[in-house]
C-alpha atoms as one frame of an Amber mdcrd trajectory, in Angstrom:
protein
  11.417  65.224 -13.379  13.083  62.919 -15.491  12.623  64.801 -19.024  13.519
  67.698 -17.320  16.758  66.467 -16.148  16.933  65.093 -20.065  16.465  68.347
 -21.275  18.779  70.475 -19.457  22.007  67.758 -20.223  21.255  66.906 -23.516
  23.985  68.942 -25.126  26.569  66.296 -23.464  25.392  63.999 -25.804  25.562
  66.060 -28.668  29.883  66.151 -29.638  29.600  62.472 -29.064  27.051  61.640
 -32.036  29.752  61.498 -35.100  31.334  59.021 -33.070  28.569  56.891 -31.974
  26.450  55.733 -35.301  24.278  53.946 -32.070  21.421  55.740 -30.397  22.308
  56.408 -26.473  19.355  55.534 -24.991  18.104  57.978 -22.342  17.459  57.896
 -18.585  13.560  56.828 -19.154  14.876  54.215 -21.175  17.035  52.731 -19.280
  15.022  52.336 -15.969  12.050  51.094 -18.106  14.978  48.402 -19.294  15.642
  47.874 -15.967  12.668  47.514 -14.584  11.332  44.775 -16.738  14.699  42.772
 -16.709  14.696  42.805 -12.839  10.909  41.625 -13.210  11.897  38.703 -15.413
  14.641  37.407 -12.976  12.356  37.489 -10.153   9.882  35.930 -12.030  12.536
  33.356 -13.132  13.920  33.149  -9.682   9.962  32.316  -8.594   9.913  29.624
 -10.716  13.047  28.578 -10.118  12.053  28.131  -6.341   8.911  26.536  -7.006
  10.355  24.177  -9.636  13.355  23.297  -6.776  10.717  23.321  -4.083   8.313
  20.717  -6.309  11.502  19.127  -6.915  12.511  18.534  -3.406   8.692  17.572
  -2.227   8.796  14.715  -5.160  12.281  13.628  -3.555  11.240  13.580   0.271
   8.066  11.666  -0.850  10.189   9.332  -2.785  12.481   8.652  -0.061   9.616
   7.920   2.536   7.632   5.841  -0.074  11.322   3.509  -0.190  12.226   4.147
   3.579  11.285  -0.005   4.030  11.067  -1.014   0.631  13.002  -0.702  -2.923
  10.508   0.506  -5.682  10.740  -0.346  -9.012  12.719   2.335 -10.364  15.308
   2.394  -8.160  18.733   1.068  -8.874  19.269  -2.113  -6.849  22.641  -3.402
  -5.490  23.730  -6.400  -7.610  25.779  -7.380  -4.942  22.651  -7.921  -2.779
  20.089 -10.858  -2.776  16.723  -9.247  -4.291  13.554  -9.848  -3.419  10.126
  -9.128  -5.164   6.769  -8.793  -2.917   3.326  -8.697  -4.375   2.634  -5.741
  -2.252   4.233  -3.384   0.263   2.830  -4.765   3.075   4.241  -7.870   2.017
   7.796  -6.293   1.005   8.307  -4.899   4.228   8.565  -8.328   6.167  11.190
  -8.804   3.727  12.620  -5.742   4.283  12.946  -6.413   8.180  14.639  -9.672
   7.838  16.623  -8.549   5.217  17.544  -4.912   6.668  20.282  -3.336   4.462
  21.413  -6.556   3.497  18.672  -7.159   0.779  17.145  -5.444  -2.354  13.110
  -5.581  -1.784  11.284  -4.414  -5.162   7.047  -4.222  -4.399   4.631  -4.239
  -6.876   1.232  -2.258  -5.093   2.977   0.343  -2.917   0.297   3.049  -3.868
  -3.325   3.349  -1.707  -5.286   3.900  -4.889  -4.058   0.139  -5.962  -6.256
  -2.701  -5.204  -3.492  -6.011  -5.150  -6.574  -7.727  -6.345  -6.887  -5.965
  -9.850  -3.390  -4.886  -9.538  -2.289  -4.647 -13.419   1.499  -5.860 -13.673
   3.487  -3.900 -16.216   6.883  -4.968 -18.259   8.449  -3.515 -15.116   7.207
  -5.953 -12.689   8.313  -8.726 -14.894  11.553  -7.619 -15.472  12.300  -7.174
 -11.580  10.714 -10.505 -10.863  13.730 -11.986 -13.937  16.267  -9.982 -11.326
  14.991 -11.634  -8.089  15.847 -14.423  -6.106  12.934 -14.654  -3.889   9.350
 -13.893  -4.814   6.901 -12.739  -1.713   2.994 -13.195  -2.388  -0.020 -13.140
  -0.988  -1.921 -16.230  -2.395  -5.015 -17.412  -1.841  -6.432 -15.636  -5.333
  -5.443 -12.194  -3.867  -2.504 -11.467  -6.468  -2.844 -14.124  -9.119  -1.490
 -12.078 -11.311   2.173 -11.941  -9.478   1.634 -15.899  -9.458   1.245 -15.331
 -13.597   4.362 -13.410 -14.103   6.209 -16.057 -11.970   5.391 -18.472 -14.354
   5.984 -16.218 -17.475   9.897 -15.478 -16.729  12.830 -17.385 -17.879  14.093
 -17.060 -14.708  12.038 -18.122 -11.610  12.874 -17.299  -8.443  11.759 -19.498
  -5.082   8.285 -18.386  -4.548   6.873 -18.164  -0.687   3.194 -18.109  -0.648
   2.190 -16.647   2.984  -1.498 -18.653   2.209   0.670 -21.753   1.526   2.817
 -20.714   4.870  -0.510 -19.868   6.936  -1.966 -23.287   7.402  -5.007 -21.648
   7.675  -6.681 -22.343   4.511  -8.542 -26.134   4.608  -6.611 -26.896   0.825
  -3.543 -25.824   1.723  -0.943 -28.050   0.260   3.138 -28.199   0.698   3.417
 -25.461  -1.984   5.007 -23.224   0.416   8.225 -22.406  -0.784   9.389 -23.704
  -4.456  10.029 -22.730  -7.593   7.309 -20.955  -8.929   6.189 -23.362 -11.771
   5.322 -25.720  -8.970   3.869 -23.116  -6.884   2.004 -22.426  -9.673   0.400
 -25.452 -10.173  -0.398 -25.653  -6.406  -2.054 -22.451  -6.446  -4.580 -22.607
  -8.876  -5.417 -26.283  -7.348  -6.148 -24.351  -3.844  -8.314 -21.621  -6.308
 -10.873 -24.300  -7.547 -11.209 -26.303  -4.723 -12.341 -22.937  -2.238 -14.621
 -21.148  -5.288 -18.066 -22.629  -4.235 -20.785 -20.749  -4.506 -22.546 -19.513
  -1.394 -26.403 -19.323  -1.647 -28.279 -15.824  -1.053 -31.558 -14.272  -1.734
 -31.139 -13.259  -5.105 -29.111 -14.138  -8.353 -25.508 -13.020  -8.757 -22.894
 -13.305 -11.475 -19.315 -13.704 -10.371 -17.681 -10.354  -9.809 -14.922  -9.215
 -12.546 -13.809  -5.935  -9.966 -12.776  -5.958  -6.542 -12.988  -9.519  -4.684
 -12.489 -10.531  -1.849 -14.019 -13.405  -0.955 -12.864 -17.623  -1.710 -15.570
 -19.317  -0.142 -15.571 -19.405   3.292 -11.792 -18.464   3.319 -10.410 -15.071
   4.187  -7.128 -14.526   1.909  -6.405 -11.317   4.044  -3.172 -13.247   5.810
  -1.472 -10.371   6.192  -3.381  -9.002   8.963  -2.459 -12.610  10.546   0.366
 -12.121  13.065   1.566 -15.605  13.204   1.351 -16.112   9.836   3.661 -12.825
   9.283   6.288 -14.705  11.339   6.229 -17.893   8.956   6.717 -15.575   6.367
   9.650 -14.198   7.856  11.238 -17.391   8.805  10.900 -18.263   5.237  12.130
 -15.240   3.979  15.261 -15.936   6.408  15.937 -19.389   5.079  15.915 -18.449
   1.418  18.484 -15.021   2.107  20.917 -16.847   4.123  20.845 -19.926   1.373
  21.029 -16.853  -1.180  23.541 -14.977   0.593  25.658 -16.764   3.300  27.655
 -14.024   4.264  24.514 -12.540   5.315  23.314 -15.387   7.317  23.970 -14.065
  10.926  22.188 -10.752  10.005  19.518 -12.165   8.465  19.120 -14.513  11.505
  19.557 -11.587  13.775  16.752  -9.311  12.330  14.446 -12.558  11.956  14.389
 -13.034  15.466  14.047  -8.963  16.228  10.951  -9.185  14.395   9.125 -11.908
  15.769  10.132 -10.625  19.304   8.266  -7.423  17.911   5.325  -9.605  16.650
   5.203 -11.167  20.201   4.759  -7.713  21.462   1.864  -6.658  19.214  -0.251
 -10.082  19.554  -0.082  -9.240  23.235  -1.223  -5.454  22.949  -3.752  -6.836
  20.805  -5.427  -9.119  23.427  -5.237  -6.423  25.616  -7.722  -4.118  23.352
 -10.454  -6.309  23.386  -9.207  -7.903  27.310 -12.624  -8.577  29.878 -15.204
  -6.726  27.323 -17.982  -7.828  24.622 -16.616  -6.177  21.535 -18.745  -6.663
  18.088 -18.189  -5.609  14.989 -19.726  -5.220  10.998 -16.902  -5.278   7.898
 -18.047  -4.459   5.169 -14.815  -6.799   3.940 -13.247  -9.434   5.916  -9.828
  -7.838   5.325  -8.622  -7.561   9.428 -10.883 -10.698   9.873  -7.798 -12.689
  11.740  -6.421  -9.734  13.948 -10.124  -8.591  15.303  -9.844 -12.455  16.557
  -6.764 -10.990  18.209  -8.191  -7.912  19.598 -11.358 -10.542  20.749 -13.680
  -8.732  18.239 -16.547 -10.649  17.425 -17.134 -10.691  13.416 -21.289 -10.103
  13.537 -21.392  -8.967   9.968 -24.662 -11.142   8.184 -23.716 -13.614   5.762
 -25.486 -12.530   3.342 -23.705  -9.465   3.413 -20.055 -10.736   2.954 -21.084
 -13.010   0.121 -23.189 -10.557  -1.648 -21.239  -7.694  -1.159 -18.189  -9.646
  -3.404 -20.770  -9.698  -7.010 -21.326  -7.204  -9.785 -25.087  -6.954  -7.965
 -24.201  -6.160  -5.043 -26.302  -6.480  -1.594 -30.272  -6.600  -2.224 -32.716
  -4.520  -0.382 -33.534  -6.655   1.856 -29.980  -7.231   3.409 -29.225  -4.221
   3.552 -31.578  -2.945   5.234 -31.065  -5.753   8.153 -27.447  -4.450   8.092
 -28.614  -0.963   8.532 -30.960  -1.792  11.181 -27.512  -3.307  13.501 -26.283
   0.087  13.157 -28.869   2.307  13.940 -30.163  -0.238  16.659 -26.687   0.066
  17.898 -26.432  -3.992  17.614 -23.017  -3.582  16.799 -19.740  -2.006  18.389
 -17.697  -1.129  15.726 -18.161  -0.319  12.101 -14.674  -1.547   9.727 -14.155
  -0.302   6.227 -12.066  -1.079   4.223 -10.393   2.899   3.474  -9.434   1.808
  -0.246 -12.566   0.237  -1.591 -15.195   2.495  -0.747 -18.466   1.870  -2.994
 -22.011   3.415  -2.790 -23.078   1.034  -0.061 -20.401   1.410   2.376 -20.698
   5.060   2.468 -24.403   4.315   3.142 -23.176   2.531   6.358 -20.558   4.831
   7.178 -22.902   7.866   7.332 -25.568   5.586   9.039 -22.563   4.872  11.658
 -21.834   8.420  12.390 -25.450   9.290  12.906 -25.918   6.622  15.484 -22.698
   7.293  17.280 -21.206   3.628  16.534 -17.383   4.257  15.769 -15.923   4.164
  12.279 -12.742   2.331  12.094 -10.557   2.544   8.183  -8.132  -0.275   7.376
  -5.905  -0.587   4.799  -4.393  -3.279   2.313  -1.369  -1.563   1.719   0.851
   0.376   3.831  -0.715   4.005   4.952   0.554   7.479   4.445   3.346   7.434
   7.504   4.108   3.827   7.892   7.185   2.298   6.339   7.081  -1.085   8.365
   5.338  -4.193   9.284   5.070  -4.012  12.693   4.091  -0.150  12.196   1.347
  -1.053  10.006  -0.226  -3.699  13.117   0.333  -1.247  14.978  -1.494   1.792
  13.868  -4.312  -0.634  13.456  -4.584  -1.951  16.572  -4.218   2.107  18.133
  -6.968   2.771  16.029  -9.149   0.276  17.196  -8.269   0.926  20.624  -8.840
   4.509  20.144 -12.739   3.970  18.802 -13.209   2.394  21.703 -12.556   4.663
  24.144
């Protein structure tokens, strides 16, 4: 139809060629032209929307990933006291005390981090230069925060929530100083809690994930009174940082141990007028399944070889094995970060027998963006297994 059409009024073009040294191009032509030009903007405006939808999905995540806490790229507020926490479990205490009033800069905010072989980067040590206040673990979990501490020019006051606990036998006054001190204190409490606990076959100290510091569990985070120490001290040090702040700080200090206060008490209530028990494969909620009234029935042998390059033996194993399928036990805990070969042995095992799995975390979840959020989710999940 179109040639036809080309055909019959092609003389009109004819007069007009003298004058026009450039070809006309004909009907054909010209929807084949645009044809393929509308195809390229739609496929430009395709990728445009997928680029500005990727875009956007990488902006929403970063905003929830920093809804509690500042990450390290982020520009901070120089106007604001800053503080640097080991972890993000760890930086959101800070965060609550400190509210809007405070810069909080975390070094593991990511679930496929272990704070235990956490690798620090320039980054970290630059932000720990900037900061006032440095929040970690101790207890061996994050030596390596403890390192950078000592490396910088500038040191801030370091709290050490081990130090804070009272709840390891070495603990010392090493608190809440400068972090040369702290240092010092630190790696006293390290040798004095590395004994060596006897099993049934030889091990080599592990040089991957480890957990275990003797008889002491390091996991102080999933301690609810020690969480309030560590906000009283993170209190003290913004209001002597920032007096301005000092009401605020106060304010939001109290909030959150009024909040703890809460959560201790739902967690007596899960495990309230029944005989819980329960194997972890890692001590990590060790002090809040005390809370809850869980009993910890996991075989020593199993804690201390489970934290070695060999691993648990045969034999051991197969006792644990036999507490699941014998239904010995009422709960199975795993840690949801660190699963290896022989904890998805016992999670399957678990499942099969109809004992209830229960995940925990070291750092904060998909979702959760606060302290008291991160109890809390634990403590529902718990509940909710045993149901």
């Amino acid at each position: 139809m179109i040639n036809e059409l080309i055909n019959k009024y092609a003389f009109f073009s004819r007069p007009f060629l003298p004058l026009m040294p450039l070809k006309i191009p004909t009907i054909a032509a010209v929807t084949l032209m645009m044809s393929l030009l509308g195809g390229l903007t739609g496929c430009q405006k395709q990728t445009d929307n997928q680029s500005t939808s990727k875009q956007s999905a990488s902006n929403q995540s970063a905003s929830n990933s920093s809804a509690t806490t500042v990450s390290s790229n982020t520009v901070i507020d120089t106007q604001l006291p800053t503080v640097y926490a080991t972890t993000n479990v760890w930086g959101s205490v800070a965060k609550a005390v400190g509210g809007d009033k405070v810069n909080v800069i975390v070094g593991v905010d990511d679930l496929s981090q272990d704070p235990h072989d956490y690798q620090a980067t320039a980054t970290d040590k630059l932000n720990i230069t900037k900061s006032a206040v440095m929040l970690v673990n101790g207890g061996g979990y994050d030596d390596w925060g403890m390192s950078l501490a000592e490396s910088v020019s500038h040191k801030p006051v370091v709290i050490n929530a081990v130090a804070l606990s009272g709840l390891s036998p070495t603990t010392d006054n090493a608190a809440d100083e400068p972090a040369s001190e702290q240092h010092q204190h630190d790696t006293q409490h390290e040798i004095k809690t590395a004994d060596p606990q006897p099993c049934d076959h030889p091990h080599v100290p592990s040089e991957g994930h480890s957990h275990s510091h003797g008889d002491f569990n390091e996991h102080v985070f999933f301690s609810l009174d020690t969480a309030k120490k560590v906000a009283e001290a993170v209190n003290k040090q913004l209001a002597a940082t920032s007096p301005a702040n000092q009401a605020i700080y106060a304010k939001n200090t109290q909030h959150f141990i009024q909040q703890i206060d809460a959560l201790k008490v739902k967690a007596k209530q899960i495990g309230q007028q029944k005989a819980i028990t329960a194997f972890a494969t890692e001590p990590v909620t060790g002090y809040l399944l005390a809370d809850m009234g869980i009993k910890d029935v996991t075989p020593k042998a199993y804690v201390v070889q489970s934290e070695t390059d060999a691993g648990v033996s045969v034999k051991v194993l197969n006792d644990s094995k036999s507490l699941l399928s014998n239904k010995q036990v009422g709960l199975l805990v795993v840690n949801a970060q660190t699963e290896d070969a022989t904890s998805k042995q016992l999670i399957t095992l678990a499942k099969a027998s109809t004992v209830p799995v229960v995940a925990v975390y070291e750092t904060l979840p998909d979702g959760v963006t606060s302290y008291t959020q991160f109890i809390e989710k634990t403590l529902d999940d718990f509940a909710a297994a045993m149901r």
